[in-house]
N, C-alpha and C positions, 0 to 999 in steps of 0.2 A: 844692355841691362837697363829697366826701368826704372823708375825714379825711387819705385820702394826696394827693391835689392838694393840701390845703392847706397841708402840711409841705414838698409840692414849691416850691412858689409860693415859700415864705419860704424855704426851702434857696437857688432862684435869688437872691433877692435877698438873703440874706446874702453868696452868694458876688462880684454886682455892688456894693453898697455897702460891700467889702473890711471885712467885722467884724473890730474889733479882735480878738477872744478868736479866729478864725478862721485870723487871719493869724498870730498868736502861733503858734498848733499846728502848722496847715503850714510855721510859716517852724522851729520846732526841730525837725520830723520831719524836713527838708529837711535840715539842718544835721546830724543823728546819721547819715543815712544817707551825705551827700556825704563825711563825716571816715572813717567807719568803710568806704567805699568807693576811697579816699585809700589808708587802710593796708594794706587787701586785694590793692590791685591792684600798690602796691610792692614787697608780697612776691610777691603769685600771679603777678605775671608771667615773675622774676627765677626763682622756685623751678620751674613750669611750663615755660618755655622750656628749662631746664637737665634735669629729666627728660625733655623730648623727646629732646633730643641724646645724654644721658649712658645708658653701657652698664655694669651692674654686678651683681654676684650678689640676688637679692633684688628687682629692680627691677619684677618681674611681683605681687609680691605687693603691694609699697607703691601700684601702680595700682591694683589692687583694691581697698584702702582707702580711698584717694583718692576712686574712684569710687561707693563705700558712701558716701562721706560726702557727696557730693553729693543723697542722699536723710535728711539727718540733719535729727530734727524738730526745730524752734528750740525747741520746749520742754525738749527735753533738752539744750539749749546753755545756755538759760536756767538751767535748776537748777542744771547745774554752773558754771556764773560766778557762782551764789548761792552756794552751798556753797565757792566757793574767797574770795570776796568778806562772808561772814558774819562778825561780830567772832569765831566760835570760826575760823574758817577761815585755812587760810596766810597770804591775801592783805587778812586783817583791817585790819589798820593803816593800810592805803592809805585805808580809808574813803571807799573808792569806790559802794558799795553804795545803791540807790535816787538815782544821781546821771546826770550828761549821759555823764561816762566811762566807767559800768557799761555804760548802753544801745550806747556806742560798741565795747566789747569785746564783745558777745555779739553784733550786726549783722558786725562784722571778723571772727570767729569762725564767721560764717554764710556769708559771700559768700568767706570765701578759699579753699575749697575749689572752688567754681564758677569763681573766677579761673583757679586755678590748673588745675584739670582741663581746661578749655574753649583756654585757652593751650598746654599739651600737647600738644591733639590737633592746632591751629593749626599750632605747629610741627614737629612730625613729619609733618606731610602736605608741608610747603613744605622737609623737609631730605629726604626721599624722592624731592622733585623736584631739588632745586638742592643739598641737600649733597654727592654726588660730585663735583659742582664746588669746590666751596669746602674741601674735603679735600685736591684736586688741588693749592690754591692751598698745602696748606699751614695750614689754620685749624686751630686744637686746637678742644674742645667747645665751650669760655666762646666766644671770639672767634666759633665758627659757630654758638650759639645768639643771640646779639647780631645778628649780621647778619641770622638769619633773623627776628627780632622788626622790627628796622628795616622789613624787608621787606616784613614780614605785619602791619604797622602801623594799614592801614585794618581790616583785618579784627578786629587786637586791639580796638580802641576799639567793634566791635560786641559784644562780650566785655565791657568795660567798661561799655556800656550796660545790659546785658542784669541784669550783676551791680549796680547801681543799683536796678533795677526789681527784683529780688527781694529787695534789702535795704529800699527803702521801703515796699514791700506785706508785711511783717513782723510780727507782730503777740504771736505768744506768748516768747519770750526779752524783748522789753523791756518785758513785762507785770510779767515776772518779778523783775527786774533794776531795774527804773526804778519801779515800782509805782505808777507811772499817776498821780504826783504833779501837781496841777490848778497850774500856772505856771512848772511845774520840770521835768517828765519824760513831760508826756504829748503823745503824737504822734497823729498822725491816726487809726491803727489802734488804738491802746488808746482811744481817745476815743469812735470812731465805736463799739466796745465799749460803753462806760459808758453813752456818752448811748443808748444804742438800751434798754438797760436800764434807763436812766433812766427812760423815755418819752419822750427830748428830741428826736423823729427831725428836725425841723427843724437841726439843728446837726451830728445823726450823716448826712443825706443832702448837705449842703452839704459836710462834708469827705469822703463819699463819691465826691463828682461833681470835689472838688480831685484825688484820689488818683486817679481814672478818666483825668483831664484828663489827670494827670503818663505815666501811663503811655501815654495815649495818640500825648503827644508823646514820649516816649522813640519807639515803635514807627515815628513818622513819619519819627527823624531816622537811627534805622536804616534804612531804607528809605529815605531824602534820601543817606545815605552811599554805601549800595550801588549804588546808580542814579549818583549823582557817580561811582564810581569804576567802571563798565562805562563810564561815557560816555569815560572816562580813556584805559583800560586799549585800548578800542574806536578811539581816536582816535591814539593811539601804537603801535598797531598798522597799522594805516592810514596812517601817514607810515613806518613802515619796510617796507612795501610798497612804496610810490610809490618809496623810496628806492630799493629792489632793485631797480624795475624800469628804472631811468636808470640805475644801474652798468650792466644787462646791456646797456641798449642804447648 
C-alpha cells in the first residue's frame, strides 16, 4: 500500500473514531464562520434589500463597488484587519489581534458583501415583479423592501447558505489575523495548511474530507430547499386552479 492509501486509511478513521484534536478544529472553524455569518447576514440583508428598492444619485457607482468587492482577495481583508488590529493600529487596544474575534471580523468582512450583493439582486428581481403592486398599496421603500424579503425568504436562506460555504472554505484572512494558533485559532483551512507542510497529510486529509463533507451538505440542503419549495409553489398553484375552475362552473 502506498504512501497515500495509507494517510487515506488513517484520515478515515480519524474522521470515524471522532479525534479529539479533529473535532476541536472543525468544531471552532464551525463556530468563527456560523458567528461571523450571523453578522454578515444581519447587515447584508437589511443593507441589500434596501439598495434594491432605494433610488438615489450615486447609486450605479456604489453597485459597482459592491460588486468589485464581491471578487476581493481575503488576503487583502486579511492585512487590513491586521493593520487596523496591530498595537500601532487605531484598533490596537481592543487586542483583538491573533484571537476568535479577529478571525470573526475578517470572515464578516468577507461574506458581507456576497450577502449583500446576492440579496440586491434577489430583490429587485421580485420588486420588478410585485412592487407596482405594493406602491399601488401605498408602501414607502423600507415597508416594500421588508415585504419583498419576507417574500423572497426561501430564496434569501439559499444566500445565506452559499455565504456559509464561502466563509468556511476561507483560508488566507484568518491565517493572517488568527495566525494559526494550535488550540486557539486554528481552523480547518489554516490546519490542513500547516499539517500538509508538516508532512502530517493523515490529519490535513481527514479535515479535508470534514470540510468536502460540510460543503457537500450545504449543497444538498440547497437543493432539499429548492425542490421543497417547487413542490410548494407547484402545489399552490394547483389548488388555485382547481379553485378557478369551480367558481367558473
Amino acid at each position: 500500500m502506498n504512501a497515500f492509501a495509507d494517510s487515506a486509511v488513517e484520515a478515515a478513521r480519524l474522521v470515524v473514531a471522532g479525534d479529539p484534536l479533529l473535532l476541536a478544529i472543525v468544531g471552532r472553524s464551525l463556530a468563527v464562520s456560523a458567528t461571523a455569518c450571523a453578522l454578515a447576514c444581519g447587515f447584508g440583508l437589511l443593507l441589500g434589500a434596501w439598495l434594491a428598492v432605494a433610488r438615489f444619485s450615486g447609486r450605479g457607482l456604489l453597485l459597482t463597488l459592491l460588486n468589485t468587492l464581491l471578487a476581493l482577495p481575503s488576503v487583502v481583508v486579511g492585512l487590513a484587519i491586521y493593520l487596523l488590529l496591530s498595537r500601532s493600529g487605531p484598533l490596537g487596544f481592543l487586542g483583538w489581534l491573533f484571537s476568535f474575534k479577529a478571525m470573526v471580523v475578517a470572515q464578516t468582512l468577507l461574506v458581507l458583501p456576497v450577502v449583500t450583493a446576492l440579496t440586491r439582486q434577489t430583490i429587485e428581481d421580485a420588486d420588478r415583479a410585485h412592487g407596482e403592486q405594493l406602491r399601488s398599496l401605498g408602501a414607502d421603500s423600507l415597508v416594500r423592501a421588508l415585504l419583498l424579503v419576507w417574500d423572497e425568504r426561501y430564496a434569501l436562506i439559499t444566500v445565506l447558505i452559499a455565504a456559509f460555504g464561502r466563509a468556511v472554505s476561507e483560508v488566507g484572512a484568518v491565517m493572517i489575523v488568527g495566525g494559526n494558533i494550535d488550540g486557539f485559532t486554528r481552523v480547518m483551512t489554516t490546519a490542513i495548511a500547516l499539517e500538509t507542510s508538516k508532512g502530517d497529510l493523515p490529519l490535513a486529509l481527514a479535515l479535508g474530507l470534514v470540510l468536502l463533507g460540510t460543503m457537500l451538505l450545504l449543497n444538498l440542503a440547497i437543493s432539499a430547499l429548492r425542490s421543497w419549495r417547487e413542490r410548494v409553489d407547484g402545489g399552490a398553484a394547483e389548488a388555485a386552479g382547481v379553485r378557478g375552475i369551480e367558481v367558473a362552473s
